[in-house]
C-alpha positions, 0 to 999 in steps of 0.5 A: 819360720827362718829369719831373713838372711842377711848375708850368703858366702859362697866358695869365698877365698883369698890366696895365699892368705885365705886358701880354704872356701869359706861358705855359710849364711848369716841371718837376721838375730844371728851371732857368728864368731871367727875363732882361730890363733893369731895368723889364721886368717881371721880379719883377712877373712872379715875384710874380704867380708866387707870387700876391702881387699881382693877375693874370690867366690861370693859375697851376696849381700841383703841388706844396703851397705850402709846399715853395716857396721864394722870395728877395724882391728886397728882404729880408722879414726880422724886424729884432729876431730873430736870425739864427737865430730868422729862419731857423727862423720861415721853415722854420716858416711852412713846415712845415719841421721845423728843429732850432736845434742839428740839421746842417741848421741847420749847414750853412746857416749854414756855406754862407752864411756866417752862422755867427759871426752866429747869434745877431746881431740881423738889424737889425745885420747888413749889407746883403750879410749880409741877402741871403745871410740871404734866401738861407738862409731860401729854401733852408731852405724849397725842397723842390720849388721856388725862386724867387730874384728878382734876388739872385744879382747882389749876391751875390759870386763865392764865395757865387755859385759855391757856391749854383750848385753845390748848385742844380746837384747838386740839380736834376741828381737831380730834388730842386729846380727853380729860377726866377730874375730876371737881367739878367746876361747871364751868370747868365742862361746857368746856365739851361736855358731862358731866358725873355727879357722887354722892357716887360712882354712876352715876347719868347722862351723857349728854350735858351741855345743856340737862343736864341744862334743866333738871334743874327749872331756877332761877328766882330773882324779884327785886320789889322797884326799883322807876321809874321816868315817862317822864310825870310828876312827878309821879313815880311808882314801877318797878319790874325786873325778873331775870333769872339765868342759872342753873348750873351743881351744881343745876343739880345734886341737882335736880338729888339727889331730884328725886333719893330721896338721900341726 
């Protein structure tokens, strides 16, 4: 039985930014990743998603607004509160009931590493420490649904690693889908679905696996490597076939080939 949806996209555009019509559905446990190079329409398109600039098609939502949790490529944060007031504010506007002194604050804090600077002023903290303060307040918020647009890059290993490990748990038990905007080709990959974009128009939408296939496989020959025979001492050429996985990037090379674009 299908999961319920959480969100249907319909013919959605944005002229000139978005010229193609994007369509897909998302539902309950689903992970989504926006692949594309920088330029290709990536947060404009996650941005239309949460009706923050004009668009045309349709947007349908299923689950309230309030249980949306979305992480700007640039940081919405208020530079006179503290860390912890700036979290709080967040869940609030959300209808999200956050004790300052309750676990779930806690925990936040302690995953993102913002605990020694709860009561910092959010204008002294540093760049990195920003990101991971828009991370905390977007999970505070995501109940149904997070949208993060292009953070996950500037995030270091560990912070990465233990945001894929809650988003993983949670989207196993149907608790959270997931939207998010990469041009790693790597992150793109921690989806189930990878939506390729180029020039504000898409180019596919599938698995990492089905998408791979549309893609040649690599292949390297390694040819003078010498090889010592157990009999004798007569050596011989050894050549070793390599075989690379294609990546998303090779994907979307191949999609650019066959569309005849640059």
């Amino acid at each position: 039985m299908a999961s319920p949806i959480i969100l249907e996209v319909r013919g959605l555009s944005a002229p000139p930014l978005l010229r193609g019509e994007f369509s897909f559905i998302l539902r309950e446990g689903d992970r989504l990743g926006v692949y594309g190079h920088s330029g290709s329409g990536k947060s404009v398109l996650l941005r239309a998603l949460m009706r923050l600039m004009p668009y045309r098609g349709e947007v349908v939502w299923h689950v309230a607004r309030s249980s949306v949790g979305y992480a700007s490529q640039r940081p919405r944060l208020i530079p006179r509160a503290s860390v912890l007031q700036q979290i709080l504010w967040c869940a609030q506007l959300h209808g999200v009931s956050l004790s300052p002194h309750g676990s779930r604050i806690h925990e936040l804090l302690e995953q993102w590493g913002l605990q020694p600077r709860r009561q910092q002023a959010v204008h002294r903290l540093s760049v990195g420490e920003q990101v991971r303060l828009e991370m905390c307040c977007a999970m505070a918020t995501a109940s149904r649904l997070l949208v993060v647009d292009g953070l996950l890059e500037q995030m270091d290993e560990r912070t990465r690693a233990t945001f894929w490990e809650e988003v993983d748990a949670r989207c196993a038990r149907r608790e959270l889908a997931v939207i998010f905007a990469t041009h790693s080709a790597r992150e793109a990959e921690m989806a189930d679905r990878v939506l390729i974009l180029h020039e504000g128009r898409p180019l596919a939408i599938d698995t990492p696996d089905r998408l791979r296939a549309l893609a040649e496989e690599q292949t390297v020959q390694l040819r003078s490597v010498q090889a010592r025979l157990k009999r004798g001492d007569k050596q011989e050429e050894v050549q070793v076939t390599l075989h690379r996985r294609p990546t998303m990037e090779d994907v979307l090379h191949t999609l650019l080939q066959r569309e005849g674009l640059p």
